[in-house]
Backbone as a chain_set.jsonl record, in Angstrom:
{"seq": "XXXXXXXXXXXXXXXXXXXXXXXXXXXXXXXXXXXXXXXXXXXXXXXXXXXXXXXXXXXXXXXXXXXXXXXXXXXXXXX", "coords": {"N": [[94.472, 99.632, 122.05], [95.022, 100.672, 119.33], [97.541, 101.412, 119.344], [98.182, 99.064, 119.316], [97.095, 98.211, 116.794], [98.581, 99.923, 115.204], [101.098, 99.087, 115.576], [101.247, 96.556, 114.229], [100.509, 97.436, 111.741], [103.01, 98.933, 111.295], [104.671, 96.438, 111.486], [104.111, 95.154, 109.189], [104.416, 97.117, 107.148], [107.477, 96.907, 106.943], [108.378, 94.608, 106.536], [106.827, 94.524, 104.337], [108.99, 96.382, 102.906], [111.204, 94.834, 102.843], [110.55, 92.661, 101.62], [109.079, 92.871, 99.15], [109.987, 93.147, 95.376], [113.071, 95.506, 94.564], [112.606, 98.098, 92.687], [113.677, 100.072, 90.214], [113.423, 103.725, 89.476], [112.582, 105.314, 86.721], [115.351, 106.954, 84.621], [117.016, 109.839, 84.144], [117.301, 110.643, 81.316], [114.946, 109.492, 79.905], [112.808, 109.906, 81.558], [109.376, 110.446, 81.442], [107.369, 113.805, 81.396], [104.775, 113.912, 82.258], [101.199, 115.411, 82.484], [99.663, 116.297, 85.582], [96.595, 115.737, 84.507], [96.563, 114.745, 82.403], [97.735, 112.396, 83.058], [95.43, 111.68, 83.959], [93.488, 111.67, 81.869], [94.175, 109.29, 80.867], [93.669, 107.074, 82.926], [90.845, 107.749, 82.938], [90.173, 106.898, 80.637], [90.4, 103.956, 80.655], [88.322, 101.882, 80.456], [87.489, 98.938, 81.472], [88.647, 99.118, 84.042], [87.318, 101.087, 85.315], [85.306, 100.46, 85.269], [85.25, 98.278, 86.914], [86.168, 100.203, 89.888], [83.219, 100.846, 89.857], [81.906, 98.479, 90.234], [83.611, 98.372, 93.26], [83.356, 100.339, 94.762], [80.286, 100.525, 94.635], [79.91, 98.086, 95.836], [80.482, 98.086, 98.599], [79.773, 100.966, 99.666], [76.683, 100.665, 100.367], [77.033, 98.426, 102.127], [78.444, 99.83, 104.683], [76.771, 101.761, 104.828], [74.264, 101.197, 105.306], [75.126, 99.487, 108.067], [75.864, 101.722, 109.414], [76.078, 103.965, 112.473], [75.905, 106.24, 111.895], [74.081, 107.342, 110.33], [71.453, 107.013, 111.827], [69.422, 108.785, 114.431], [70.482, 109.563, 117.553], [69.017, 108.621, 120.304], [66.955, 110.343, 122.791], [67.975, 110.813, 125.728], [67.187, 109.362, 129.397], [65.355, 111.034, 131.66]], "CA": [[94.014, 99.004, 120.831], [95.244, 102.147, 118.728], [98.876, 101.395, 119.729], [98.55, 97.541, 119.09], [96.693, 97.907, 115.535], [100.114, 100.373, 114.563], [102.021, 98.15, 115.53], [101.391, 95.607, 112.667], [100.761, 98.187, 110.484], [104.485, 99.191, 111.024], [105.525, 95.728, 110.722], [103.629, 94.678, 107.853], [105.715, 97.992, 106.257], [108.679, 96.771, 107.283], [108.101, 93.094, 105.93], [107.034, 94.66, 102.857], [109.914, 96.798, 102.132], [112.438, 93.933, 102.708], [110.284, 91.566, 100.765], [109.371, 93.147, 97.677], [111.61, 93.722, 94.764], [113.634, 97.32, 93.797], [111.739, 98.821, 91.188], [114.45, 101.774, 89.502], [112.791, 104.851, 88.91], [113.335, 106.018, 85.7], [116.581, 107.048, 84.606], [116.7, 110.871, 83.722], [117.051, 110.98, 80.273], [114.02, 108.909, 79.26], [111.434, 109.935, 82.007], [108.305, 111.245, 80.868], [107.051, 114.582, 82.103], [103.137, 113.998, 81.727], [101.15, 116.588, 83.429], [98.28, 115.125, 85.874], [95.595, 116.005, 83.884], [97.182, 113.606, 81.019], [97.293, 110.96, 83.617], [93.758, 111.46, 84.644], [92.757, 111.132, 81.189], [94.54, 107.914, 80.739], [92.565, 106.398, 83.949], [89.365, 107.572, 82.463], [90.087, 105.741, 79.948], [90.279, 102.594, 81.207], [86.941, 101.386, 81.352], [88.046, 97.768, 82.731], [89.53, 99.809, 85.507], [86.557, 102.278, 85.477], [83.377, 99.242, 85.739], [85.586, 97.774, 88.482], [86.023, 100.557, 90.431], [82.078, 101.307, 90.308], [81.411, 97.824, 91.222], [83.793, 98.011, 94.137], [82.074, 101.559, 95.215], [78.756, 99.821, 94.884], [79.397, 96.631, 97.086], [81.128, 98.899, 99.996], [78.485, 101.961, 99.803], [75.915, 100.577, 101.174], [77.742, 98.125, 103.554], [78.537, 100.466, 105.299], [75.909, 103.259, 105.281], [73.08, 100.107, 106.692], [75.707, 98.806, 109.624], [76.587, 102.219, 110.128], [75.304, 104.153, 113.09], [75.336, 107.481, 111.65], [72.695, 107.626, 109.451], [70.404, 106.896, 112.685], [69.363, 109.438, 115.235], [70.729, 108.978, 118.757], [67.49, 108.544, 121.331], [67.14, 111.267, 124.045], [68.364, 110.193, 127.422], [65.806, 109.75, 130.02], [64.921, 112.32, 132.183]], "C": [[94.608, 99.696, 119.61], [96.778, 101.615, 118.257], [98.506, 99.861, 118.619], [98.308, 97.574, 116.852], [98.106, 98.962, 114.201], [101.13, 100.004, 114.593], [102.369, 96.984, 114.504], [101.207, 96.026, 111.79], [102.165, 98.571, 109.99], [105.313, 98.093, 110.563], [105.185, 95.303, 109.341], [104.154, 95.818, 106.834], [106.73, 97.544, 105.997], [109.131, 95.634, 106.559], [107.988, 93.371, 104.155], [108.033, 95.393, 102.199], [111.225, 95.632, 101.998], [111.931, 93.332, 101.725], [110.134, 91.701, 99.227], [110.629, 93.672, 96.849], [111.732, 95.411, 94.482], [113.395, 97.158, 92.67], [112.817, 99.971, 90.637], [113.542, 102.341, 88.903], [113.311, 105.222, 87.282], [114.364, 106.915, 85.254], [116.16, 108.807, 84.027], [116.257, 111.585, 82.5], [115.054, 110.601, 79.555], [112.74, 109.127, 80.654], [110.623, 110.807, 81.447], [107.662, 112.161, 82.02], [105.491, 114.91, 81.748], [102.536, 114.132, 82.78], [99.801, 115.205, 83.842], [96.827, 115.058, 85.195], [95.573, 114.814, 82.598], [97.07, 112.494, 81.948], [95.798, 110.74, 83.964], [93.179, 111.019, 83.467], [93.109, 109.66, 80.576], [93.669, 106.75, 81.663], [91.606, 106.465, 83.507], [88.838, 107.261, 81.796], [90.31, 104.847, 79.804], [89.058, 101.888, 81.4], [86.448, 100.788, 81.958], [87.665, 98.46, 84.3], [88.21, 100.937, 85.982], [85.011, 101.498, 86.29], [84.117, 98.788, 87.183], [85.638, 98.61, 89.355], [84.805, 101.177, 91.129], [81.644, 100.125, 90.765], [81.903, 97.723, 92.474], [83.108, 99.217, 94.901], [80.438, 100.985, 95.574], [78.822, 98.53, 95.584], [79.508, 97.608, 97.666], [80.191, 99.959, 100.254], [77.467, 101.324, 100.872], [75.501, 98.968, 102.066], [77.568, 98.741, 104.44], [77.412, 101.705, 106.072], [74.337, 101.865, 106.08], [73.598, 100.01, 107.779], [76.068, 99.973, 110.22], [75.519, 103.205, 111.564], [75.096, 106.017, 112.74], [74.573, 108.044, 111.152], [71.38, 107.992, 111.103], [70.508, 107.787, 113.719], [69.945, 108.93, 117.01], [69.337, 109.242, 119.952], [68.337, 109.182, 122.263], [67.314, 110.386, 125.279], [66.974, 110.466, 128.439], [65.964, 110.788, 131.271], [64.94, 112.041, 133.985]], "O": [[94.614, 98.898, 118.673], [97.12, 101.445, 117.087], [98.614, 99.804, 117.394], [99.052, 97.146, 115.97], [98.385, 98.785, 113.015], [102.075, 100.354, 113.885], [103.476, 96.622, 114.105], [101.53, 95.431, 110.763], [102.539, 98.589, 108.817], [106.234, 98.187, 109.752], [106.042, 95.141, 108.472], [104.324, 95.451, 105.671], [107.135, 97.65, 104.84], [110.218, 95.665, 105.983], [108.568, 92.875, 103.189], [108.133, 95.222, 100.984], [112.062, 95.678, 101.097], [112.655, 93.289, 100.73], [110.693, 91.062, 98.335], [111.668, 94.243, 97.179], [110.857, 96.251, 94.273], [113.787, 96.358, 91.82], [112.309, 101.069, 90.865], [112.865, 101.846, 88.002], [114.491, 105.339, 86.952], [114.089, 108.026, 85.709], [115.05, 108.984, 83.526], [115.452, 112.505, 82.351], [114.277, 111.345, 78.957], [111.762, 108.382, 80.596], [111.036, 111.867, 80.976], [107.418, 111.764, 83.16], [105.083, 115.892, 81.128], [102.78, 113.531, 83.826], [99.308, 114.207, 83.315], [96.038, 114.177, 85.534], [94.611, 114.237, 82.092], [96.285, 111.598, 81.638], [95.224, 109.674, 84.186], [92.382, 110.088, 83.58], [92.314, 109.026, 79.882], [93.13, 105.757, 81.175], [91.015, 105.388, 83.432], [87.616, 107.136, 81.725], [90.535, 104.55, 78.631], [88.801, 101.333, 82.468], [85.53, 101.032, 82.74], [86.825, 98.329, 85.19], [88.308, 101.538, 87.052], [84.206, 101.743, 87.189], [83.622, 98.935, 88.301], [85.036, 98.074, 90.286], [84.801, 101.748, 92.22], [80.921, 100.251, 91.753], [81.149, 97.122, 93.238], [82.234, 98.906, 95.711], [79.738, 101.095, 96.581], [77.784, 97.943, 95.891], [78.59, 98.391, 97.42], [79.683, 99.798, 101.364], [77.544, 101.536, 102.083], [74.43, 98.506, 102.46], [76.63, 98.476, 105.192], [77.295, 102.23, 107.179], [73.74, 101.911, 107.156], [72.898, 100.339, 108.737], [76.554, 99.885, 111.348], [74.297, 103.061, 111.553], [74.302, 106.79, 113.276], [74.277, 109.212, 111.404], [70.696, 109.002, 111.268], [71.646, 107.825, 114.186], [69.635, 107.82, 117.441], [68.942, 110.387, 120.173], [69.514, 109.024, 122.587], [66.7, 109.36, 125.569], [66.095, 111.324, 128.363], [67.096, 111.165, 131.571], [64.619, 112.947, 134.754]]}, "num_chains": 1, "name": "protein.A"}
């Protein structure tokens, strides 16, 4: 199952590097050397980008933590 589900992960790589377009990196002269801390505060100011990412946190949260089985104790085996 393991095998099979890397298997279309590899092609669906493969598909996407042919398919999408070449992006050029920025050329040497004109790239900007902005430290991550400068990008972080650019994201955190996004607030668009900031509400959406707490509503997608808040559907998926607690999805997951109800269907999941780790929250719940596993019952002793019988004897």
């Amino acid at each position: 199952m393991c095998t099979t589900i890397a298997a279309v992960f590899a092609a669906l790589t493969v598909l996407q590097r042919r398919r999408l377009p070449v992006r050029p990196g920025p050329t040497q002269g004109t790239a900007r050397r902005d430290g991550v801390l400068s990008q972080w505060r650019t994201v955190a100011a996004n607030r668009s980008f900031l509400l959406f990412a707490a509503a997608m946190i808040g559907s998926y949260v607690p999805t997951y933590q109800a269907g999941s089985p780790a929250g719940r104790r596993p019952e002793p085996a019988p004897v």
